[in-house]
Each structure stands twice: as C-alpha cells, then as structure tokens.
C-alpha positions in Angstrom: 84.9 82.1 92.8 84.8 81.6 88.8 82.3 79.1 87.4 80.0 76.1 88.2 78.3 73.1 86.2 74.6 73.6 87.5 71.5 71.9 85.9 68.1 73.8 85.0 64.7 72.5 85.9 64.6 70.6 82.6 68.2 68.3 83.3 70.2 70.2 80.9 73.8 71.1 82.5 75.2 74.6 81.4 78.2 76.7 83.4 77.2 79.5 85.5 79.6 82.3 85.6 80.2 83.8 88.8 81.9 87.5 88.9 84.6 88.3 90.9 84.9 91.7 91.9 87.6 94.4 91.7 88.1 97.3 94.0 90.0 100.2 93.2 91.0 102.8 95.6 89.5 105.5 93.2 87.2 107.4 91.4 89.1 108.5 88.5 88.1 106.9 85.7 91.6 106.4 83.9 92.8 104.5 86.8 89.5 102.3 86.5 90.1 101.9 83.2 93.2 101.2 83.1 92.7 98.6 86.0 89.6 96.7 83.7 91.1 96.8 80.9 94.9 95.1 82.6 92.4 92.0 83.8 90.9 91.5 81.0 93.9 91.0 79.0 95.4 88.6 81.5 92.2 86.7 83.2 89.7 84.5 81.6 87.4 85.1 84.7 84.8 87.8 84.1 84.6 90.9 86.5 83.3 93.9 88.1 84.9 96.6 88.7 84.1 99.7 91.3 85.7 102.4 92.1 85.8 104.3 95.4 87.1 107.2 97.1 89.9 106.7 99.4 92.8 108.6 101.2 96.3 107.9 100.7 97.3 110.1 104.0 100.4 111.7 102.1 100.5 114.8 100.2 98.3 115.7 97.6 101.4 115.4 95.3 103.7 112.6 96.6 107.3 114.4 96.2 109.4 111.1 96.1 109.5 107.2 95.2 108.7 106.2 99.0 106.2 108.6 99.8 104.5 107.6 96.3 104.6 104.0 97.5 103.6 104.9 101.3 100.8 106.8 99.0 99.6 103.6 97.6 100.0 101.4 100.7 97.9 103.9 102.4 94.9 103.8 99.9 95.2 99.6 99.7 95.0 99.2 103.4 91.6 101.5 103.2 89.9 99.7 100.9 90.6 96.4 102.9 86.9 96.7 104.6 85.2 96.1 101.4 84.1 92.6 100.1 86.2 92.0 96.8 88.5 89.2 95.0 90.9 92.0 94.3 92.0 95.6 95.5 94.1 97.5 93.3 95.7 100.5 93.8 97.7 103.6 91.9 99.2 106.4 93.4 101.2 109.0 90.9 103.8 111.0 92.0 107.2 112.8 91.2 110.8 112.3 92.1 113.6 114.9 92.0 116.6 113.9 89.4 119.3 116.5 89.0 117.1 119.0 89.6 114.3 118.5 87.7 111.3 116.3 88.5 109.8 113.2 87.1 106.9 111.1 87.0 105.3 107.5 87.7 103.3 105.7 89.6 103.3 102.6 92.6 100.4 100.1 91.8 99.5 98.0 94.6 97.3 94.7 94.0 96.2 92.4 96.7 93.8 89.3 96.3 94.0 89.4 100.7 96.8 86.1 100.3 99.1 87.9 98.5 100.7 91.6 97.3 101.9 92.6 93.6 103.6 95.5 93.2 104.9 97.4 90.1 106.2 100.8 89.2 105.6 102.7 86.1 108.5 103.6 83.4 109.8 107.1 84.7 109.7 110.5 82.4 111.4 113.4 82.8 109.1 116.6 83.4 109.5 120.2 81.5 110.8 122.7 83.2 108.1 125.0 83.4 106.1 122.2 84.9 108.9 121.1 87.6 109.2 124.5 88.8 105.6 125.1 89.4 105.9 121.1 91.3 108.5 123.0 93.2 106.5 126.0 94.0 103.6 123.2 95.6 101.3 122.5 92.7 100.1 119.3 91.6 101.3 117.5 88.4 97.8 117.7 87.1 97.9 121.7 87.9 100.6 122.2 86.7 99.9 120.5 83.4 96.5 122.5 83.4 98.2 125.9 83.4 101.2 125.0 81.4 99.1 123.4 78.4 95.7 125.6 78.8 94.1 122.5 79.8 91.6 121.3 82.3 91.2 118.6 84.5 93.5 116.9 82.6 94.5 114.2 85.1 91.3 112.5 84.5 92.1 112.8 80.9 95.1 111.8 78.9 97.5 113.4 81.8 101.3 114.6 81.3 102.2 111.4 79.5 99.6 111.9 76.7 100.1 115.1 76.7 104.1 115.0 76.4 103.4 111.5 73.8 100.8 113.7 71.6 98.9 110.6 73.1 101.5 107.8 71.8 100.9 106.9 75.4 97.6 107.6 76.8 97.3 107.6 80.7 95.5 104.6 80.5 98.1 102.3 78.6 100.8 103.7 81.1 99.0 102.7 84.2 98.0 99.5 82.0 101.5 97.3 81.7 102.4 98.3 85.5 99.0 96.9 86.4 100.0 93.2 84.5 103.3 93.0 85.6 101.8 93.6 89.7 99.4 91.5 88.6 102.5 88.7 87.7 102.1 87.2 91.6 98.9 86.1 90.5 99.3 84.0 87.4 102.2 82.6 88.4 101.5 80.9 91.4 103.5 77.9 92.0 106.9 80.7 92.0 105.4 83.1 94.8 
C-alpha cells in the first residue's frame, strides 16, 4: 500500500494516503497500545489498528520461555485469516529461575513475507506472587490479590506496579515491538 499522486476533477495533483492495517491477536488495550504507538515511532505510513480475540492454545499462564513463545505462535497463526499489512502478536508469561519466577513476553510480527520476533527484558517476581504462580494463578491474579488491585493486567500490570510506573506496561511491550519490528526496516539484511 502507502500513497499515490492522483489528480482531482479540477487537474490539481495532491497524494492520497492509503492505510495499512494492523492486526493484533487481542483485545487488551495495553497490548494495542503498545503495538500503535511502536509503529508510529518507526513508520512514516499511517495505520489502523484492530484488535481481536484470539487463542494461543497453551495455558492460561504460559509456565516457561517455549510455551510463552508456542503461546504467541499459536495466536499469530490465528489471525492469519484476516486481511491486514501486519499481524502482531504478545503473549506474557513466566519462567522458573532458582526458584522463583519471572516475567516477559514473546512478540511475534509478520507482514505474510516475513517474521520478527523479540523478547522482553526479564524481571524477577516477589515471592508472594511466585508462590501463588506456583499454586496455578495467573500473573495478573496474582498481582490483583497481592496489591488489592483489579484487573490490573489491562492496566499498568506487574511491571508498573513493581516500577511505581517507571515502566508502564505499555513502554515494556513497546521496545520489544521495534526491535521484532527490525526485519522490516531493514530489508536489504533479511
């Protein structure tokens, strides 16, 4: 897609700006965010983003580095139906190390040529919160009951949380979502 010279009925030339669209393989808004706000730093092109509901066929709380990246596989490959420049997708999870869990997230970003991929930095997890992970809640659950929250995974998350909001959920997803996106604007070296 991107742009055109056209002419009007009068002769004058202008450029018409084509959107290209963006699919993410969610509803949550901080992923959607996070998503348009990582293209607009990088493209010039102007977009539209939509999120959807999809399944990532693991469990609810992906419990290690593969099954967080099968996680996001899984949610790419069911978004491939729908008619978009770009499908992007994040899956969160949480890895065991010595003994205590942390967190991060797989992003996934194809343009149906080619694949980006990044990972999130890693943080450790309290205790309190890795022991309710080990007793099968979900990091946003856990977080909930720990900090007298709610719904805080469409919020600011364990990382804003943890940060006091240094690092919003948003702005982590957000430089994981540029470097996948790396494939892309560099296209001559892959």
């Amino acid at each position: 897609m991107g742009n055109c010279l056209t002419e009007n009925a009068n002769g004058a030339s202008g450029i018409n700006f084509f959107m290209k669209k963006v699919i993410i393989a969610s509803k949550n808004p901080v992923k959607i965010n996070a998503t348009k706000k990582a293209f607009e730093n990088v493209f010039n092109d102007r977009f539209e983003f939509e999120g959807v509901a999809t399944e990532s066929l693991v469990s609810d709380q992906p419990m290690s580095n593969q099954e967080t990246l099968t996680g996001a596989s899984n949610r790419l490959q069911n978004i491939q139906h729908f008619d978009a420049d770009y499908l992007v997708s994040i899956e969160g999870g949480v890895d065991l190390l010595d003994n205590n869990y942390e967190a991060f997230a797989w992003i996934i970003i194809s343009n149906r040529k080619k694949i980006g991929k990044a990972k999130t930095a890693t943080f450790p997890l309290p205790v309190k919160i890795s022991n309710l992970i080990k007793q099968g809640y979900e990091l946003g659950d856990a977080d909930d009951l720990v900090f007298k929250r709610s719904n805080s995974k469409q919020k600011n998350g364990a990382v804003g949380i943890l940060t006091d909001n240094l690092i919003n959920r948003t702005d982590y997803y957000l430089h994981a979502i540029i470097l996948a996106l790396i494939p892309f604007t560099n296209t001559k070296l892959y």
